[in-house]
C-alpha positions in Angstrom: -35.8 -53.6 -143.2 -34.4 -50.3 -145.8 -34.0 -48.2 -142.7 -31.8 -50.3 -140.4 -28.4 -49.1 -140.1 -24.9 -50.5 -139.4 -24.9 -49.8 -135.3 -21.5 -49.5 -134.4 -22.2 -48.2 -131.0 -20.5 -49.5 -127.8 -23.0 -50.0 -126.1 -26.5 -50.2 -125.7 -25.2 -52.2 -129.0 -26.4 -53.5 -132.1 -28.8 -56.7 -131.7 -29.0 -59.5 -133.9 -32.0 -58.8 -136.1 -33.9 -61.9 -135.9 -33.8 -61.9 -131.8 -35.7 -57.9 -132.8 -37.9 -59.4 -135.3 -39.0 -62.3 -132.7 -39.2 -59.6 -129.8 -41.5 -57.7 -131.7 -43.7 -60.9 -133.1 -44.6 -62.3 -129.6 -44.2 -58.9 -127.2 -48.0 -58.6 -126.9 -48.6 -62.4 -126.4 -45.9 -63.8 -125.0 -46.5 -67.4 -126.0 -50.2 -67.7 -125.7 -50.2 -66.1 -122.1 -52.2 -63.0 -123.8 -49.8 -60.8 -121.9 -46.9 -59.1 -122.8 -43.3 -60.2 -121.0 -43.3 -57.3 -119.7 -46.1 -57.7 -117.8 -46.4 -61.7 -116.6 -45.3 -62.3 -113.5 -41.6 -62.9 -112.3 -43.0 -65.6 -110.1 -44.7 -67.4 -113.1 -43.9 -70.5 -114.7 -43.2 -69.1 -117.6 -40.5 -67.1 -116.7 -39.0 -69.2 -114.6 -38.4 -71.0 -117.8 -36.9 -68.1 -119.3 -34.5 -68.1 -116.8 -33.6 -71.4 -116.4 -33.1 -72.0 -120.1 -30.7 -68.7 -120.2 -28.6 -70.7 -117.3 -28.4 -73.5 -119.1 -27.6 -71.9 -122.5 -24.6 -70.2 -120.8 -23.6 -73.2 -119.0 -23.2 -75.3 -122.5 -21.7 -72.6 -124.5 -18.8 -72.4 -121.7 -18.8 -75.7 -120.8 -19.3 -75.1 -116.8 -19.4 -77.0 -114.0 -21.7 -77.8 -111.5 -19.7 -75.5 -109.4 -20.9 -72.3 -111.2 -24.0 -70.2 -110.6 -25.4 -68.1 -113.3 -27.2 -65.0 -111.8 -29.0 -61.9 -113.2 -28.3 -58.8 -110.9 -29.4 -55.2 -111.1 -26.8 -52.2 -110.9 -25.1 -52.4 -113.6 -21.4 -53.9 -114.4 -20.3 -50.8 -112.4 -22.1 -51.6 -109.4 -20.1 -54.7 -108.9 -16.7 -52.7 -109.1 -17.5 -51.9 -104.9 -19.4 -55.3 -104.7 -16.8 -57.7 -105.9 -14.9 -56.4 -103.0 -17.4 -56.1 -100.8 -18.5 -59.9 -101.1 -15.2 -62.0 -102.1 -12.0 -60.3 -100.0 -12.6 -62.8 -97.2 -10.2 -60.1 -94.9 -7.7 -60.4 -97.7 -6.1 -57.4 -100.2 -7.3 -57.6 -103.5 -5.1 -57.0 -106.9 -5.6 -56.0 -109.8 -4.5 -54.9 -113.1 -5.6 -51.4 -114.6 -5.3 -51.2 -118.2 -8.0 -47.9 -118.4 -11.1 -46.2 -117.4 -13.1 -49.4 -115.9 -10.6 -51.3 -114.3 -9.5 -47.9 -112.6 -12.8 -47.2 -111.7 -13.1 -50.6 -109.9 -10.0 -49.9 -108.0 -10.9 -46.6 -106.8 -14.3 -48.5 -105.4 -12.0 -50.5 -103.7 -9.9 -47.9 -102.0 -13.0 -46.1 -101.1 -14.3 -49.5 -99.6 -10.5 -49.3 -97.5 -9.2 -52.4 -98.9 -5.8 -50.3 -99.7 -6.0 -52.6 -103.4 -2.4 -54.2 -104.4 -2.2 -52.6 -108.5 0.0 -55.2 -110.0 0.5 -53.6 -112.9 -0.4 -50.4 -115.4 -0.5 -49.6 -118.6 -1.2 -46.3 -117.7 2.4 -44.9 -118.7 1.5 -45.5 -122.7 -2.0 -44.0 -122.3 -3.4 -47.6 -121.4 -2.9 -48.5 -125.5 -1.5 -52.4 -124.4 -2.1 -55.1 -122.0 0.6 -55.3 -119.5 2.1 -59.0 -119.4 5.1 -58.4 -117.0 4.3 -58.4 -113.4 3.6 -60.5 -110.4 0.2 -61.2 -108.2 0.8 -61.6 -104.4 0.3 -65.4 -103.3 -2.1 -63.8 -99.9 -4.0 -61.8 -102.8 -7.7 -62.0 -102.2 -8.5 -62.1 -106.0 -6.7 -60.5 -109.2 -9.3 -58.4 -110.4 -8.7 -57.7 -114.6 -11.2 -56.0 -117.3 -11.2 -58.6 -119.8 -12.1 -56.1 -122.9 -11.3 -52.0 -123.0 -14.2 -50.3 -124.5 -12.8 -47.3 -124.8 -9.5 -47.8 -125.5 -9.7 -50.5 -127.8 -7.1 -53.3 -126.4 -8.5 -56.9 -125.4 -6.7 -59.3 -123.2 -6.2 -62.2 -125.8 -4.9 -65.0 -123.1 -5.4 -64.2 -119.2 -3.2 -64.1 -116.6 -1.5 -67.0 -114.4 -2.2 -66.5 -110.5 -0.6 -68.2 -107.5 -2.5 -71.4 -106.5 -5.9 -70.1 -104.6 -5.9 -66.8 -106.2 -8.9 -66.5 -108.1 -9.2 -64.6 -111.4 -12.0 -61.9 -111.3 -13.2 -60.3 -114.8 -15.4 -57.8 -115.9 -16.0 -59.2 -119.7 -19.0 -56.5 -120.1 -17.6 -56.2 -123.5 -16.5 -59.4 -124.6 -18.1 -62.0 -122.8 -19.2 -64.8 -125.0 -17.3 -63.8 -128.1 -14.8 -66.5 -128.2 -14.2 -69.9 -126.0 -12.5 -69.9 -122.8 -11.5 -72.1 -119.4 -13.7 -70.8 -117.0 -11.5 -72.6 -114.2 -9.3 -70.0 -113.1 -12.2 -67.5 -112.4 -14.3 -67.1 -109.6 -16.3 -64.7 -110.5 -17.2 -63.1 -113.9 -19.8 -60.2 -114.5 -21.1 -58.3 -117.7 -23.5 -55.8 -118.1 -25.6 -56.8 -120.6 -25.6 -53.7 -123.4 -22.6 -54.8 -125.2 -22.5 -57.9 -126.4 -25.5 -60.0 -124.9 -28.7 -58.3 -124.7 -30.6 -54.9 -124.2 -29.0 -52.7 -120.9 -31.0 -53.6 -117.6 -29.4 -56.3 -116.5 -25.8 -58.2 -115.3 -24.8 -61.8 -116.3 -22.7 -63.1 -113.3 -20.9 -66.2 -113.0 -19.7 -67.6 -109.4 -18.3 -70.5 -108.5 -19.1 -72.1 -105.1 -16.0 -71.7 -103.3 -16.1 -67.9 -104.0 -20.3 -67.5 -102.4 -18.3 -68.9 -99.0 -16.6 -65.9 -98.9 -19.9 -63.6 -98.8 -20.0 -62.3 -95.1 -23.1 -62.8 -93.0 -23.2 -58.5 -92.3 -23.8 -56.7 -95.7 -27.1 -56.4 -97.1 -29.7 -58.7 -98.2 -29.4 -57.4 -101.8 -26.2 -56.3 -101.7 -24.9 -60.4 -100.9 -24.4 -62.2 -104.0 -25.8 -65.6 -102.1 -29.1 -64.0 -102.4 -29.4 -64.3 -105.5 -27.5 -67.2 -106.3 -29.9 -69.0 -103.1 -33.1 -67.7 -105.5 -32.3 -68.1 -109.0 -31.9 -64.8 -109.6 -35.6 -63.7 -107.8 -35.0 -62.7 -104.6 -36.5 -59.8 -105.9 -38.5 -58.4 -109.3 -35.2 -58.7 -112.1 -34.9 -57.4 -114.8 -37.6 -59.3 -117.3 -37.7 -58.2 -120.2 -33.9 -57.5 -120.3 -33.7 -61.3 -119.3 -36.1 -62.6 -121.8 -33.8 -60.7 -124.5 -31.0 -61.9 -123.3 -32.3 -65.6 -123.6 -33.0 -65.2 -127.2 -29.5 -63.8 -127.7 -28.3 -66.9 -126.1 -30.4 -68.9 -128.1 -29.4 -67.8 -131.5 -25.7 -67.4 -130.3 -25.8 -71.6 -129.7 -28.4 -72.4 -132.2 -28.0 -70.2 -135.5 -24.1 -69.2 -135.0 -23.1 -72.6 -133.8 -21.6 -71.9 -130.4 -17.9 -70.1 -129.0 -15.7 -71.4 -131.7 -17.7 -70.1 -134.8 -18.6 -66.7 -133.5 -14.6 -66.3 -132.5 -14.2 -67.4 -136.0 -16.6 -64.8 -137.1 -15.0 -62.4 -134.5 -11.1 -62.5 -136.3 -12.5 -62.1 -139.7 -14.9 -59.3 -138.9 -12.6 -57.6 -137.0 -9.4 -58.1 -140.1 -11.3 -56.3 -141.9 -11.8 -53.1 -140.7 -8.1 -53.2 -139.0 -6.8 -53.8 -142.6 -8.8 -50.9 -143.7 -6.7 -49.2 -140.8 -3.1 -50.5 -142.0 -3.7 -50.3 -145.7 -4.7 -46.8 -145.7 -1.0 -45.2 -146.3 -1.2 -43.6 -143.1 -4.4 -41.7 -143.1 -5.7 -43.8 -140.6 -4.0 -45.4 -137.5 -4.7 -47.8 -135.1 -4.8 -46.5 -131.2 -4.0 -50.2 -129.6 -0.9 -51.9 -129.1 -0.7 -54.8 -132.6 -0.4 -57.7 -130.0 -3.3 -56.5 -128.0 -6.2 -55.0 -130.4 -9.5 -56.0 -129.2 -11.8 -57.9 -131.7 -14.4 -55.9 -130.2 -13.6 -52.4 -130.8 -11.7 -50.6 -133.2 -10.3 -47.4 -131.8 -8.8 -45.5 -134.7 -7.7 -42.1 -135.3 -7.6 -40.0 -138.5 -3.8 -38.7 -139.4 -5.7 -34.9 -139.7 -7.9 -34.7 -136.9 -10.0 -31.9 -138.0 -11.6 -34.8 -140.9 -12.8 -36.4 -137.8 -16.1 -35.0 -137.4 -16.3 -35.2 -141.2 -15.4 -38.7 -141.3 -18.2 -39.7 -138.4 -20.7 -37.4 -140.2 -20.2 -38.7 -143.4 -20.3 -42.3 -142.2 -23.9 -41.7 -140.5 -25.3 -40.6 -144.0 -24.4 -43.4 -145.4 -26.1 -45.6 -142.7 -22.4 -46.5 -140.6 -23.6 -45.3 -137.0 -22.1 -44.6 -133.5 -18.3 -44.4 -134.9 -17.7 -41.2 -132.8 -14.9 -42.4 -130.2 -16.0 -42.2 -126.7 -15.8 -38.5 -125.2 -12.6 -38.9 -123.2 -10.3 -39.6 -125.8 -11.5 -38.4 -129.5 -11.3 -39.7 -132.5 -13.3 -42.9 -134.3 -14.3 -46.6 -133.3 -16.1 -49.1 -134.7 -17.6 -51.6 -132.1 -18.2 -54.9 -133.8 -19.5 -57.3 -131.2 -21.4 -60.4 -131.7 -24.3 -59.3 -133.4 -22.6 -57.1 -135.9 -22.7 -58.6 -139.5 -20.1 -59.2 -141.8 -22.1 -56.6 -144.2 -21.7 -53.8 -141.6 -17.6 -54.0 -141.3 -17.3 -54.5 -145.2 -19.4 -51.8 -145.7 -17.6 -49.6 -143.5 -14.1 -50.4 -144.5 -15.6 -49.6 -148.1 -16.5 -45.8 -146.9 -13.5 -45.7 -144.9 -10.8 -46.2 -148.4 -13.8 -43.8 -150.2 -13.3 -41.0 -147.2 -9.6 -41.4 -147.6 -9.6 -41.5 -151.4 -11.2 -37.9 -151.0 -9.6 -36.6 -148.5 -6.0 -37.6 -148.5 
């Protein structure tokens, strides 16, 4: 299609073109129903089987036990920065690490919760530009809470931390979640909106294992308990459909046309070498805003040696198709967020325009 661009936006994110095309083909009969997903029931057979095959899809491409529930909540990935506390403390403090905006919004949900939160460590004293590797998790901790993947900041936790035994790992991987393999036995819990790297926004995919849903206590809310969910497959109310249904297909073409974890890691490193050699090989005019040992695959946070070319450089870029490379409002300058479903056309092409930009403006 000659009027697609390259969307480097962080979020609602590029899709992969063939889940759109496939969207669109079936959204007014959704396999012979002669209704639209977005209008069959959640109680139907048919979506029932949209869920179930999006559990199992996630369950193979991470390799999980019996001991994990897949779940489809509502609120957003920053809803569950005051219910992760709110279900999984079990009268215990929780830790965690804050290495920027998200992780230090979950731990102010915490403190507003009054869980008094144990921060293990920051990286907060170099502007939250690395992943701190140097500190020590409480062996009474009820969880060590981490952001798996900075958005906005641009660093990516590349191997996850070690706890005491029967401390859980929590993550939020809204960001990165099923962009490379991983041991899913540390963690007790992992949640990820699903606008960055899995589907259309409207949903969260969370993954519990059962030792963590006998922590939920008997006097929150129905919906606010995550063994309501987990106890109903994801419908103890309406979810999110369509957002589920797209999700599924993303699944589906993540395990069937990629290949699975490995490949789209694969995919991942040389996707993301080469707009971070476009970075280093510039002479200067560009520079990288994450810490070598801890740049995320995921999103490129870059800033231009004259900052007034900026604007330029992200105005420039949109007429030549390269969208969404304005950095996020809190911190300036330019990033590029590659996830999955980015081609390998998109980064090339935009590591051509960014040697062109410099060419002409150096």
């Amino acid at each position: 299609m000659s009027n697609r661009i390259f969307n480097f936006n962080p979020g609602p994110s590029t899709l992969p073109l063939s889940v759109l095309e496939q969207v669109q083909a079936e959204f007014l009969d959704y396999q012979g129903t002669g209704m639209s997903i977005t209008e069959i029931s959640h109680r139907s057979k048919q979506f029932d089987d949209v869920v179930n095959r999006a559990v199992a899809r996630v369950k193979r491409l991470l390799g999980l036990s019996d001991d994990y529930t897949v779940m489809f909540l509502q609120g957003g990935a920053t809803m569950q920065f005051a219910q992760v506390p709110m279900n999984l403390c079990a009268g215990k403090t929780p830790a965690y690490i804050d290495t920027g905006t998200w992780s230090t919004k979950a731990i102010k949900d915490a403190k507003t919760l009054g869980l008094n939160p144990t921060v293990v460590a920051s990286s907060e004293d170099k502007n939250f530009s690395y992943i701190p590797k140097d500190f020590t998790v409480p062996a009474d901790a009820a969880y060590l809470h981490i952001t798996s993947n900075n958005t906005i900041k641009g660093t990516q936790y590349h191997s996850f931390p070690e706890t005491p035994d029967g401390v859980p790992l929590i993550a939020d991987m809204s960001s990165d979640i099923l962009s490379k393999p991983f041991d899913a036995a540390p963690f007790g819990y992992i949640y990820a909106g699903a606008q960055k790297n899995l589907g259309p926004a409207g949903t969260v995919m969370a993954i519990i294992r059962a030792d963590m849903l006998e922590r939920v206590p008997d006097d929150l809310p129905l919906m606010l308990k995550y063994t309501t969910q987990a106890a109903k497959n994801s419908m103890a109310n309406t979810p999110s459909c369509f957002a589920i249904y797209v999700v599924e297909l993303v699944l589906q073409w993540l395990e069937e046309t990629i290949g699975g974890l490995d490949k789209i890691q694969e995919l991942n490193q040389k996707k993301a070498k080469v707009v971070y050699d476009a970075i280093d090989n510039s002479g200067g005019f560009y520079s990288g805003a994450a810490a070598l040992e801890d740049r995320s695959l995921m999103n490129v946070t870059f800033r231009i040696a004259n900052p007034d070319l900026e604007a330029k450089f992200v105005a420039e870029a949109a007429e030549q198709g390269l969208g969404g490379l304005k950095g996020h409002r809190s911190v300036g300058g330019c990033r590029a967020s590659i996830y999955n479903a980015m081609p390998m056309a998109g980064v090339e092409k935009l590591a051509e325009f960014m040697a062109e930009f410099a060419k002409a403006n150096g």
